[in-house]
C-alpha positions as CSV (number, residue, x, y, z in Angstrom):
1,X,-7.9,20.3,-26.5
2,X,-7.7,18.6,-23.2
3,X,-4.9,17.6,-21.2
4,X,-2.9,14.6,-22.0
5,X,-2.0,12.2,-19.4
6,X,1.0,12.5,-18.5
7,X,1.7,9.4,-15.9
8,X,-0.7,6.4,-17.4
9,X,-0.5,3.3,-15.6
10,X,-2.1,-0.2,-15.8
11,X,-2.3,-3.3,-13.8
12,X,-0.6,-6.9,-15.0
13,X,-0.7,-10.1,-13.1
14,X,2.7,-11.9,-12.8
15,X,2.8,-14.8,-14.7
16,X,4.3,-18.4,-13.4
17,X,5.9,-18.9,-17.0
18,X,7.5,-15.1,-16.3
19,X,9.2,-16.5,-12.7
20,X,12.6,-17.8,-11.7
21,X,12.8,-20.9,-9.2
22,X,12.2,-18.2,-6.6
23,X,8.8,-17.6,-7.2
24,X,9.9,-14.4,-8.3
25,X,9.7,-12.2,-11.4
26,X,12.7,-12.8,-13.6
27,X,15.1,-10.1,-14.2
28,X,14.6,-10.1,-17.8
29,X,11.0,-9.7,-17.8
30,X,10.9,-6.9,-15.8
31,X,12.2,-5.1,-19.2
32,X,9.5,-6.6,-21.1
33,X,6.8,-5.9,-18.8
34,X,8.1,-2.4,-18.8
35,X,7.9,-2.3,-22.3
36,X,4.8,-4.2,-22.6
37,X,2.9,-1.3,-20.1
38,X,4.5,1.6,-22.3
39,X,3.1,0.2,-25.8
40,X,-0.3,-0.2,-24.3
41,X,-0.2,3.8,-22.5
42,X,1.0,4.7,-25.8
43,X,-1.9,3.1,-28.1
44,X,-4.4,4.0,-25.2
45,X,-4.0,7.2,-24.1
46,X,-1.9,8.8,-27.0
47,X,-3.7,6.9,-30.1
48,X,0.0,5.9,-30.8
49,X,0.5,2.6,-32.7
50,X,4.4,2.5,-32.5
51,X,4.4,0.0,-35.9
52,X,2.5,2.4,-38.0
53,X,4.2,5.5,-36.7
54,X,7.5,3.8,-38.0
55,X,5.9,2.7,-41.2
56,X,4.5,6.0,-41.9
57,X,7.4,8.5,-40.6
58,X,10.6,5.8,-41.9
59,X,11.8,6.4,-38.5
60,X,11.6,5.2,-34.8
61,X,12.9,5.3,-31.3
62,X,15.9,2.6,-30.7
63,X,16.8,2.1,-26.8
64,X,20.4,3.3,-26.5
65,X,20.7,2.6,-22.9
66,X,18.5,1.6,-19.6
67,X,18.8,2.3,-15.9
68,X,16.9,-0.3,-13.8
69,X,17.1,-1.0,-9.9
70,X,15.3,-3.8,-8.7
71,X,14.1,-3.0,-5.2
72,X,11.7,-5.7,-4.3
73,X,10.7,-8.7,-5.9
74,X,7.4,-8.8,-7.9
75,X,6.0,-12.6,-7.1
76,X,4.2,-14.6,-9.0
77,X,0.7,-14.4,-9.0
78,X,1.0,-10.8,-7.9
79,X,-0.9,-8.3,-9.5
80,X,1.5,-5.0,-10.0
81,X,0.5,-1.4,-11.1
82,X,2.9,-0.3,-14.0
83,X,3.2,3.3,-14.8
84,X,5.1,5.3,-17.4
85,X,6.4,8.8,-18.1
86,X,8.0,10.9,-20.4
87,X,11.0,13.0,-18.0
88,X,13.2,14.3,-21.0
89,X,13.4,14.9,-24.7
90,X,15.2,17.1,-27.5
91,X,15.1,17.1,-31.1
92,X,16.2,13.4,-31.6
93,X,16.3,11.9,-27.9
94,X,14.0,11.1,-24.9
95,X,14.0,9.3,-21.6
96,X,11.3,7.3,-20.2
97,X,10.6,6.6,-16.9
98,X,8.3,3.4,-15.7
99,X,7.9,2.2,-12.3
100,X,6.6,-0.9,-11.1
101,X,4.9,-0.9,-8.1
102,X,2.4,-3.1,-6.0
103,X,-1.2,-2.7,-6.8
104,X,-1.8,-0.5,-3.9
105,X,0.4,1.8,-6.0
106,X,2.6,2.5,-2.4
107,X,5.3,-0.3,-2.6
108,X,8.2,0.4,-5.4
109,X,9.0,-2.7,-6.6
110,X,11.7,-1.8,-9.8
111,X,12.3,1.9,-11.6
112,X,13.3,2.1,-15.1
113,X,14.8,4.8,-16.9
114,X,15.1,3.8,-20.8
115,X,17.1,6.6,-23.1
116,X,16.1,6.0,-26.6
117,X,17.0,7.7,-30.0
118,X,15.3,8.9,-33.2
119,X,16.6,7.2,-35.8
120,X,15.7,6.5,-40.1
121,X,14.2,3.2,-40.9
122,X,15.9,1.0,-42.4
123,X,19.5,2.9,-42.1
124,X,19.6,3.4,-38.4
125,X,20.9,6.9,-38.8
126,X,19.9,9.9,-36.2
127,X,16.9,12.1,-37.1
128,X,15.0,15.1,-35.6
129,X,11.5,14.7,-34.4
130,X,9.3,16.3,-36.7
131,X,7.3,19.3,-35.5
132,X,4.2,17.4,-34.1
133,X,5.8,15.0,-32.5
134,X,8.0,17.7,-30.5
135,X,4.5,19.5,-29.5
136,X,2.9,16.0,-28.6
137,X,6.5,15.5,-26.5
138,X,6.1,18.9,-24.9
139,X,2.8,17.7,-23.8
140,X,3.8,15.4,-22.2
141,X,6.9,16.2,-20.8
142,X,6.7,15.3,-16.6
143,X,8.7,18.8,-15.6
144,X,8.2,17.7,-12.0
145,X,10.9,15.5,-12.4
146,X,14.0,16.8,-13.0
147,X,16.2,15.0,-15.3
148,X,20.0,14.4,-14.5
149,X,21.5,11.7,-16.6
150,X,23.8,11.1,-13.5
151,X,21.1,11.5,-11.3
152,X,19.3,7.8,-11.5
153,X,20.1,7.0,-7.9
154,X,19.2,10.0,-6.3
155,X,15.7,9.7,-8.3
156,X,15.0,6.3,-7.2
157,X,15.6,7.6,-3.8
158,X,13.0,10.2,-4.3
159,X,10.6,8.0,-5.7
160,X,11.0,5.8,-2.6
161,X,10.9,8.6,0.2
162,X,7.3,10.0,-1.6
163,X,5.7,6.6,-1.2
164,X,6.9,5.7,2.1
165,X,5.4,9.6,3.1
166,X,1.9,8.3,1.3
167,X,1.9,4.8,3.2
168,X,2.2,7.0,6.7
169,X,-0.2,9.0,5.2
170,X,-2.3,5.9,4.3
171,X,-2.2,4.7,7.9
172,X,-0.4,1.7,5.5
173,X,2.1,-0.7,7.6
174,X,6.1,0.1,6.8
C-alpha cells in the first residue's frame, strides 16, 4: 500500500466578502478557511467524506479547543497555500495542525492547532476510535513534530525559524 500524505496542502484565494475594513482577512475566517482546507485534504487525499463517516460509524470529531496565532495578515486578493497535519492522537482524541502561509509556501501567515474529540452521534458522549481508524491515524501521524499541549508557542516559533532558514536558503528577501 503506498504511503499516505502526511502534510497535504492547497491553494485558496482570499475573498473581498472574507475581509475586514483593512483589506485584510478577518479573524473569524481564518478558522473556516482552516477548516475548509482540512475537509478538502481529507476527501482528497484520504477518500474521507466526514458526513458519511458520521452517518456510517454514529460518531464524529467535535473541536474541544483551538490554538491560533495570527502572525501576518493574509490580504485580500492574496492567494495563500493551506496545509494540514495530523501531530497527535489516542484512542478518542487528536490534534491537528494547519498553517497558512503565502503561496510561496516561505511566509507564515497564521498556525492553528485544533484538539478535537471522538464522540456518539446524536448523544455527544466519548468513544474510542475503532481499529481502522487508529491504523489510518498511525499513518498519518507527523512524529517530526513533537506534541506538547503546553508547547503551542514554542512550535510556532519553530515553524517560523525553519522558513526563515528556507527563504536564506531561497536567496528569498527577509
Amino acid at each position: 500500500m503506498p504511503k499516505l500524505l502526511q502534510t497535504p496542502e492547497t491553494t485558496y484565494r482570499v475573498h473581498f466578502q472574507d475581509c475586514d475594513m483593512l483589506g485584510h482577512l478577518n479573524n473569524a475566517r481564518f478558522l473556516d478557511y482552516f477548516l475548509n482546507a482540512r475537509e478538502d485534504h481529507t476527501t482528497e487525499h484520504y477518500a474521507l467524506n466526514m458526513g458519511q463517516l458520521a452517518q456510517e460509524q454514529k460518531a464524529a470529531w467535535v473541536i474541544t479547543k483551538h490554538h491560533i496565532s495570527y502572525l501576518k495578515p493574509a490580504r485580500q486578493g492574496a492567494t495563500v497555500r493551506i496545509l494540514s497535519q495530523l501531530i497527535h492522537f489516542d484512542n478518542s482524541n487528536l490534534v491537528l495542525e494547519m498553517q497558512m502561509r503565502s503561496e510561496d509556501g516561505l511566509r507564515l501567515l497564521a498556525l492553528l492547532w485544533s484538539e478535537m474529540a471522538y464522540v456518539t452521534t446524536p448523544a455527544g458522549t466519548r468513544t474510542e476510535h475503532a481499529n481502522a481508524m487508529m491504523d489510518l491515524l498511525d499513518q498519518l501521524d507527523v512524529e517530526e513534530v513533537s506534541y506538547d499541549p503546553d508547547g503551542f508557542d514554542e512550535r510556532v516559533k519553530e515553524v517560523r525559524q525553519q522558513l526563515k532558514k528556507q527563504r536564506r536558503g531561497a536567496g528569498a528577501d527577509e
